[in-house]
C-alpha angles and dihedrals in degrees: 000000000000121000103261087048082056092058088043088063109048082049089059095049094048087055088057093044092038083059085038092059100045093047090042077245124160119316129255096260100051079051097057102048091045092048081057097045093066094033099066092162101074102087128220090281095038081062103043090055098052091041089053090046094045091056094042075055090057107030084055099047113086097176116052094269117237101235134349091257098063084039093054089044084054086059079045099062083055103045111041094184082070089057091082092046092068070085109148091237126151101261089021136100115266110258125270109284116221109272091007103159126225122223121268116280113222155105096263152330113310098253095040093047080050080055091053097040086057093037073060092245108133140140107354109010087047091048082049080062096092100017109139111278124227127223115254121180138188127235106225102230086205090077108008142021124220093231089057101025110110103208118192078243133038112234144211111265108225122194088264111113094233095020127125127166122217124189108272114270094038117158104230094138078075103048112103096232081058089056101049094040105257097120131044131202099234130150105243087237098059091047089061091048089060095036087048094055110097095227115156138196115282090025125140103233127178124193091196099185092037102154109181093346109256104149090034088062084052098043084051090049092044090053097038092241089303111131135045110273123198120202116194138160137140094240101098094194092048103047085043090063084058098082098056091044092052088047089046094052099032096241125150108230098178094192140028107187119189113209127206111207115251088027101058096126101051089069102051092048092124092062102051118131088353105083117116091193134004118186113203110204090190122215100248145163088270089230090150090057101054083115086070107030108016092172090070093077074055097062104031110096132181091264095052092045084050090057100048094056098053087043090051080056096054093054088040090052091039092046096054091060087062094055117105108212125276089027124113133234118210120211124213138185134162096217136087104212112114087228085065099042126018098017091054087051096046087050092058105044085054081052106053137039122216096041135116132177104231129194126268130207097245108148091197132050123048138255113282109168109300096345145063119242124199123201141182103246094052104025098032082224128091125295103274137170117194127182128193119211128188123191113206 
């Protein structure tokens, strides 16, 4: 491909996640890999350039562009070297038009960029935002250790007992302690929530929104498979993808509970009143991952926002009727907006009696309300809130 056919292509492929994004359609990446499938004549480097164009488009373009061409020409008033490639040419895009207009710069849309001023999230740490990532993983202390463990690459130590960081691309799916279950992919900010949680051998403990498991398989590390663990999640394929991952690592997850929304509380009828700890990883906007995947501010609207938190509401709600007394329950988002972290806490504590957020031992992040938040200006992790709640 030449370099203006490349242009022409990620224009292509923003129209499709532009229209993606408005429809709730399929994401960026799931685009991308089908454009190529049918395309077998880009090579590796050819794909890797349009895929690279296609995500400064989005990580620049605050508003929803109209269209992939004004949010191309918006790549363009920052790289002048993409301005003659607007050539005509036959697999090119046509040239600029006088008074063409390029899409809005910015972090997000306006009335989401209004939710993260007075979140307090403004100039650099919004612009951090969607910076570049970069990998982290978690030695899984069942099988290695990350004093003895030899890696194909030599990675960056973190403060993280088990953490080490690794440039952003890096292949470790291919790595063979991947494979066999010594190394986890894991953000360095997720691994001290669940190093930060006081949670102690023979204790009942219930990741209620476990997905595919990520920070089970860590609390089971961090306790060297000594306590009862209980998965559970509403999202049948991902909790499905738990059990391969336990065996691979060789943690004892004692429980998988699938949980049909509405009924939730049916099936977890036996841990009522009898849970020591129970983690909510709360459905969220994922404001706190953009780095990762910048389309989402794309695709969060004032309606959406509006059903997460009540939903946030519902499995705090649900996870406090698992609590014993005198056991703690530990919120989690990965979002920095306030809706999605102090004012949910806030929320909860006017709902229930008997109930006091407490402190935990998390060296990173800052106070916000009862909470902590990490970000990644001035964390260098995800944006994370995380609330500790204790019933008497």
């Amino acid at each position: 491909m030449t370099p203006a056919a490349r242009v022409q292509a990620a224009i292509e492929l923003l129209d499709q996640i532009i229209e993606g994004a408005n429809s709730k359609g399929a994401p960026a990446d799931r685009l991308i890999s089908a454009y190529f499938k049918t395309r077998r004549y880009a090579g590796s480097k050819d794909r890797r350039a349009v895929r690279d164009l296609v995500y400064q488009a989005i990580r620049l373009c605050g508003e929803v562009p109209h269209d992939g061409r004004s949010a191309m020409l918006a790549v363009a008033t920052q790289d002048e070297n993409l301005v003659p490639l607007f050539d005509g040419s036959d697999h090119g895009p046509a040239k600029i038009g006088d008074g063409e207009m390029a899409a809005f710069i910015g972090v997000a849309p306006e009335w989401l960029e209004k939710k993260l001023t007075d979140s307090g999230i403004t100039g650099d740490e919004a612009e951090a935002l969607l910076g570049r990532a970069s990998l982290d993983i978690r030695v899984n202390t069942l099988k290695a250790s990350r004093e003895d463990l030899e890696l194909p690459e030599e990675g960056e130590v973190l403060a993280a007992p088990n953490a080490l960081r690794f440039p952003n691309g890096t292949q470790v799916e291919q790595w063979p302690q991947y494979r066999d279950g010594l190394i986890e992919i894991q953000d360095h900010a997720s691994q001290w929530v669940c190093e930060a949680m006081d949670v102690q051998a023979g204790e009942t403990i219930i990741d209620l929104c476990a997905g595919a498991g990520g920070k089970t398989l860590a609390l089971a590390a961090k306790l060297g498979n000594a306590a009862s663990l209980v998965a559970c999640d509403t999202d049948k394929r991902r909790l499905g993808n738990l059990a391969p991952r336990a065996e691979r690592a060789g943690a004892q997850i004692d429980h998988t509970v699938l949980l049909n929304p509405g009924e939730e509380r049916d099936a977890l009828a036996p841990w009522i009143g009898k849970a020591d700890r129970v983690l909510i990883d709360a459905p969220c906007s994922g404001s706190g991952t953009w780095r990762r995947s910048p389309e989402g501010r794309w695709r969060l609207d004032r309606k959406e926002l509006t059903r997460l938190t009540k939903l946030q509401d519902h499995v705090l709600d649900l996870g406090a009727e698992l609590v014993r007394p005198g056991g703690t329950l530990t919120f989690v988002t990965c979002s920095v907006l306030d809706d999605e972290g102090p004012a949910r806490i806030g929320s909860f504590l006017s709902r229930h009696e008997g109930w006091s957020a407490t402190a935990l031992d998390l060296p990173l992040g800052r106070k916000r309300g009862e909470g902590k938040r990490l970000t990644p200006f001035h964390d260098g992790t995800d944006g994370f809130f995380v609330a500790n709640l204790h019933l008497r």
